[in-house]
N, C-alpha and C positions, 0 to 999 in steps of 0.2 A: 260733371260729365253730361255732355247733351247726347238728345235722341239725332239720327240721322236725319236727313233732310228728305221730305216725302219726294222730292225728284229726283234724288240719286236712284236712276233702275238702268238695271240690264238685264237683256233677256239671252238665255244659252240658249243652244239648239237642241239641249235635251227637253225644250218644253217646261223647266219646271218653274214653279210658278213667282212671277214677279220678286227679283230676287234684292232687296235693303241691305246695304252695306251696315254688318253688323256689331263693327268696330267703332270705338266714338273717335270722335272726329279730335285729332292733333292741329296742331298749331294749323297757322292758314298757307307757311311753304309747305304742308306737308301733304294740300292738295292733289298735287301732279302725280307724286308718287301712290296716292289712296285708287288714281283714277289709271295709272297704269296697270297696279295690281287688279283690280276690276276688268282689264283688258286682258290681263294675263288670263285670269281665271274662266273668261267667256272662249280665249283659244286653246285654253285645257281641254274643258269642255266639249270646242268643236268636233274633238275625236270622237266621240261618241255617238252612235246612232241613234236619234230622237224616237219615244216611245211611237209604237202602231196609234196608241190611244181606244180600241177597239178593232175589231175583226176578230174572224172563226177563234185562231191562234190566243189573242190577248186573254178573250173573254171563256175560253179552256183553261186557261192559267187561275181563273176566279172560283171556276167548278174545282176542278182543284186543287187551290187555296182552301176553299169550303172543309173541302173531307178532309185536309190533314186537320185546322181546326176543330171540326167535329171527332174527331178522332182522338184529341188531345186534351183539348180540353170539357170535351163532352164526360170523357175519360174521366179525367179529376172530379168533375163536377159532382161525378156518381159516388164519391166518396161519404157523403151524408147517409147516401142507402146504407155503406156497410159498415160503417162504425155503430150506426144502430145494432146491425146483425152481430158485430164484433161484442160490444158491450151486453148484450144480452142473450150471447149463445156459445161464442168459443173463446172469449177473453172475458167471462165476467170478474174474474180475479187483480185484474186491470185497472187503472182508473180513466172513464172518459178525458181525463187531460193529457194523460199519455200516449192514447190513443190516436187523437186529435195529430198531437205529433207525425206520425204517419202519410197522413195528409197535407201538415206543413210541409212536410220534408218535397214533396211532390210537387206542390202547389211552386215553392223556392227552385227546385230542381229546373223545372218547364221554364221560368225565367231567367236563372243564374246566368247561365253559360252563355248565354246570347251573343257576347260580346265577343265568343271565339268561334260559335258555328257562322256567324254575321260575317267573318271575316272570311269564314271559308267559301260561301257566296260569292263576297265580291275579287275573292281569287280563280274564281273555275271551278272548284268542286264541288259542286253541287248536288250532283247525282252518287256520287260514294257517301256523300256525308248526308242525306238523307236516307240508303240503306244501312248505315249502322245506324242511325237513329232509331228507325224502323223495327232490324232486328235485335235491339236490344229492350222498347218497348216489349215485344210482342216475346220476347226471353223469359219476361217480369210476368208477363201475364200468365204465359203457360207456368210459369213456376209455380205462382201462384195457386195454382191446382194440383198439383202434385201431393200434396196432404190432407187428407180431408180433415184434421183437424189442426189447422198452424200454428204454432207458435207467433207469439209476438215478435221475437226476431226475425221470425221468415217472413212475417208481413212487411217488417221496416226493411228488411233487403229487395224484396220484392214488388211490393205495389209503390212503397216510398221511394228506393234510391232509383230502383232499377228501369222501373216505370217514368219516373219523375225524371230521371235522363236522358235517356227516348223520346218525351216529349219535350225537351228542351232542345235537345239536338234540330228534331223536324219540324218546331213551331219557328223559329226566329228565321231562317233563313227561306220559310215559304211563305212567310207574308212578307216578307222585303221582295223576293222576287217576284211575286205579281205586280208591285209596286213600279217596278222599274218598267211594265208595259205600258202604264197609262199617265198621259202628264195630265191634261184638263177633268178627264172621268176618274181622275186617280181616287178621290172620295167616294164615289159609288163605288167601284172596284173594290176596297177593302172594304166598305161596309159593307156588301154582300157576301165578303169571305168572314165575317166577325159573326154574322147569326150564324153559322156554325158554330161560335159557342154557345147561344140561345138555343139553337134544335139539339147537341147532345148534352146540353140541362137536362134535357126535358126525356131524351131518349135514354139512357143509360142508365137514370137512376127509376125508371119504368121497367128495366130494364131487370135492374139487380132486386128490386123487390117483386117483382113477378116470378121470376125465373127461382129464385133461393129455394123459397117452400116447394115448390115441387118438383126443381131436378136438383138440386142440393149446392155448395158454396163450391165443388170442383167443377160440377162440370159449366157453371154458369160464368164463373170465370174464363173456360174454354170455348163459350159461346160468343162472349166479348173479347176473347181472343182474335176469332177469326171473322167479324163484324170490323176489329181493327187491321188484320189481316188485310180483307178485300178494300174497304178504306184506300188501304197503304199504297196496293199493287194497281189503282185505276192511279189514283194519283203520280205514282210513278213513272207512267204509262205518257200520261200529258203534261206535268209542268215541263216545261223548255226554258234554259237560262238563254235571257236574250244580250246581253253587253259582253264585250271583249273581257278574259280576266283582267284584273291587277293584283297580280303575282307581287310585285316587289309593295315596298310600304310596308311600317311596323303592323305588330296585331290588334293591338288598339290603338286608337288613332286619338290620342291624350290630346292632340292639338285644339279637338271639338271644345273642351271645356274653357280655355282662351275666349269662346265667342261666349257673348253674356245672353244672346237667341236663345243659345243650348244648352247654358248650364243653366239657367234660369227654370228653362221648360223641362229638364231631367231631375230637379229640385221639386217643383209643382208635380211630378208624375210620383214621386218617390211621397210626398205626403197625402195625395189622393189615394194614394194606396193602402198607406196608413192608417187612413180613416176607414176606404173601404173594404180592407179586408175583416177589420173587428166586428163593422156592422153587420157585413156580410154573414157574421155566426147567428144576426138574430133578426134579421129582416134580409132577405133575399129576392129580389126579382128584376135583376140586371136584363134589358130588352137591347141590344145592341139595335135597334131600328133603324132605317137605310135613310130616311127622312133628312137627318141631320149631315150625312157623311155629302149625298147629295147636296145639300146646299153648303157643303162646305166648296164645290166643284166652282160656286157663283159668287160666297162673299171673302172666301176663303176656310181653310183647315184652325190657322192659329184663331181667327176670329171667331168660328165657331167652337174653339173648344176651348177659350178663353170665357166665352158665355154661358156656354154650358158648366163649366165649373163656379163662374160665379150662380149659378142656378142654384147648384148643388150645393153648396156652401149654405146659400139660404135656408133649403130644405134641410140639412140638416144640424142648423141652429135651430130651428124648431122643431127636433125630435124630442126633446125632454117635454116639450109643452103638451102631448100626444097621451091623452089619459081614457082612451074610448077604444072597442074594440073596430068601431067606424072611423077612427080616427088612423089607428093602425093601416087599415085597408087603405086609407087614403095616401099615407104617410105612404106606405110601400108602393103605393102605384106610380105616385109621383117620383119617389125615390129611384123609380127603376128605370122611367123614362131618361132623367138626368143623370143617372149613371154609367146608362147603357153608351147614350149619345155619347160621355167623354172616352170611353173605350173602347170604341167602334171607331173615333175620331185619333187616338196614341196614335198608330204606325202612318195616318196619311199627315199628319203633324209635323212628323220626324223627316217624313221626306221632303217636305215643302221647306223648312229648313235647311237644307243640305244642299251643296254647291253643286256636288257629281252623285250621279245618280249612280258611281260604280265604286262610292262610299257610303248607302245605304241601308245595305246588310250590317256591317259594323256599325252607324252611329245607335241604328236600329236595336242594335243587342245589346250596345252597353247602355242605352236608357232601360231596357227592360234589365239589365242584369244590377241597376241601381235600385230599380225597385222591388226588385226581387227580395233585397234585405230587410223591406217594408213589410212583406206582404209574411214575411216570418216571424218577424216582429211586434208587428202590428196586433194580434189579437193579442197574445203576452201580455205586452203592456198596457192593451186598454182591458184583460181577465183581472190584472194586478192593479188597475186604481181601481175597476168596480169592487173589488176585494177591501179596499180601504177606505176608501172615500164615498163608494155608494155607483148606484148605476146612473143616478145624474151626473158625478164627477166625470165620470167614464163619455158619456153624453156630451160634456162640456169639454173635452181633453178631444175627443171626434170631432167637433165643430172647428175647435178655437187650428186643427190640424188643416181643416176644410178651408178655412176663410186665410189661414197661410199661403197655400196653395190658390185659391184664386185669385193672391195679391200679386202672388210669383207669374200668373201667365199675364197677367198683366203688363207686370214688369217685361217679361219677355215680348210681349208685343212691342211695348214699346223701343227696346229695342231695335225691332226690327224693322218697323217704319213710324214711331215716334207716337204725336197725340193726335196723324189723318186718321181719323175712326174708317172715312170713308176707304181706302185703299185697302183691296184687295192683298192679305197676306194669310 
């Protein structure tokens, strides 16, 4: 199988970015036919109204993009505050690994589904299917108050499913549609809507340990209640879907995996995940920084987050070597920059990828809904080899997942425009 040939391009009028035929090349009568479909696909296209790229309208769409992110995933983030609170105040009879559950279920929730609210996007619904999202988050929350001392079940219906749904629902379908405003700023755009998961890191579990001791575990849950509340209702107020629906076409779009671009890059996102959620239990400081997303706008998305994961890979093959508490500090600060940059960089990846920008939404959700089984997974199986093997096994089982994963965007690079390092993809 050969890579494409770096002069095969064509440009749509959706602006997206220099697009490599991602099929290998058939016999040589099979030419004409490779270069009609290519023609076909650019008069699909045509229907389609090319993004603003900026103006008042686009760059509302980012503000927010921002708060539903901040809202959602700031949301989850906060769950380290009360598992503490849980394990040492209303569930001591509990064990921290059950507990942790709770926040798995969340963590999975917020990405599972993607693959069907994506879809509701790129059909027109956008605006109903972000108010049930919406109010079924904000269900979870206020339930969540309702006792002042919970049961463990009430928490796993409520902060787990109920919550974790909510934000599944109104995370995947509003960072796809800001996506579809910008074709050349498409990289700054999303990564100014991803440090909203960096500011409610920082907010909400400030948030839930300030607040617990002195207004108590109800009503601080009703404080982040209506913190997600107002969130919810500016944001509803300004995203605007901008593309015509597409009502007909299945719900997931299976065709995606056919291209070796996408299944390649939804393989490497599914084992980044892997790694990074188990780390993420013991070294934490994901910086989604706007640095990288920006210059993804100049050498490309897949090339910068082809780099940045091979970055990561390095750094965390020398996490077991890491025996100093200055060493740790360094370890995490570097860790965070290289982590942030590939997670800030997923959703403008996915779009640069993609042929119609009014299939987005869906390829968008079913990459996140692949790794969603990772990010469930993932600490399990690296709790269960530190348990056996030791916490270097564990160390070695993260790395050896990392340096898979930077082999796969590679590969998917190449795919996509072969071994031109220099081309823009």
């Amino acid at each position: 199988m050969s890579p494409p040939a770096p002069s095969e391009k064509h440009m749509d009028s959706t602006s997206l970015s220099t697009d490599m035929s991602d099929n290998e090349h058939g016999p040589p009568g099979q030419a004409e036919m490779q270069r009609q479909n290519t023609l076909a696909r650019g008069r699909s296209n045509s229907a389609l109204p090319p993004p603003p790229d900026g103006g008042a309208q686009a760059w509302l769409q980012v503000v927010a993009g921002w708060l539903v992110i901040f809202s959602t995933w700031g949301w989850l983030n906060s769950f380290g505050a009360f598992q503490s609170y849980y394990t040492t105040t209303i569930l001591p009879d509990v064990s921290p690994s059950a507990i942790s559950w709770i926040g798995s279920l969340q963590a999975c929730l917020t990405t599972c589904i993607g693959a069907f609210t994506g879809r509701l996007l790129d059909a027109g619904h956008f605006r109903p299917t972000f108010a049930v999202g919406a109010a079924i988050q904000l269900t979870g929350l206020f339930a969540m108050s309702a006792a002042a001392s919970p049961q463990y079940w009430h928490l796993m219906v409520t902060q787990g499913l109920l919550t974790g749904l909510g934000g599944g629902i109104l995370f995947t379908p509003s960072i796809a549609l800001v996506a579809t405003w910008f074709s050349s700023r498409r990289g700054l755009a999303i990564g100014l809507v991803t440090t909203g998961n960096s500011a409610g890191g920082i907010v909400y579990p400030v948030i839930v340990r300030e607040l617990i001791p002195r207004i108590g575990f109800q009503w601080t849950a009703r404080v982040l209640g209506f913190v997600n509340l107002t969130c919810f209702a500016v944001a509803f107020a300004l995203l605007r879907s901008r593309l015509p629906p597409r009502r007909s076409g299945p719900i997931l779009e299976l065709s995606a995996f056919k291209e070796g671009v996408y299944v390649t890059y939804v393989l490497a996102l599914f084992l980044f995940t892997w790694a990074n959620y188990y780390i993420f239990y013991y070294v934490s400081d994901d910086r989604p920084w706007t640095l990288f997303p920006f210059l993804a706008d100049r050498v490309g998305p897949l090339n910068m987050i082809t780099l940045s994961m091979i970055c990561l890979a390095i750094v965390i093959a020398c996490w077991s070597a890491v025996s100093s508490i200055t060493g740790l500090f360094a370890f995490t600060a570097v860790l965070g920059v290289v982590s942030g940059a590939f997670q800030s960089l997923m959703p403008t990846t996915v779009a640069s990828i993609t042929k119609r920008l009014d299939t987005v939404g869906t390829r968008l959700g079913m990459a996140f809904s692949v790794a969603s089984f990772a990010s469930l997974t993932g600490p399990p199986i690296g709790g269960a080899i530190q348990a056996t093997g030791g916490f270097t096994a564990a160390q070695i089982w993260a790395a050896i997942s990392a340096v898979a994963a930077a082999a796969l965007l590679v590969t998917s690079r190449w795919f996509r425009a072969g071994w031109a390092w220099r081309v823009a993809c």
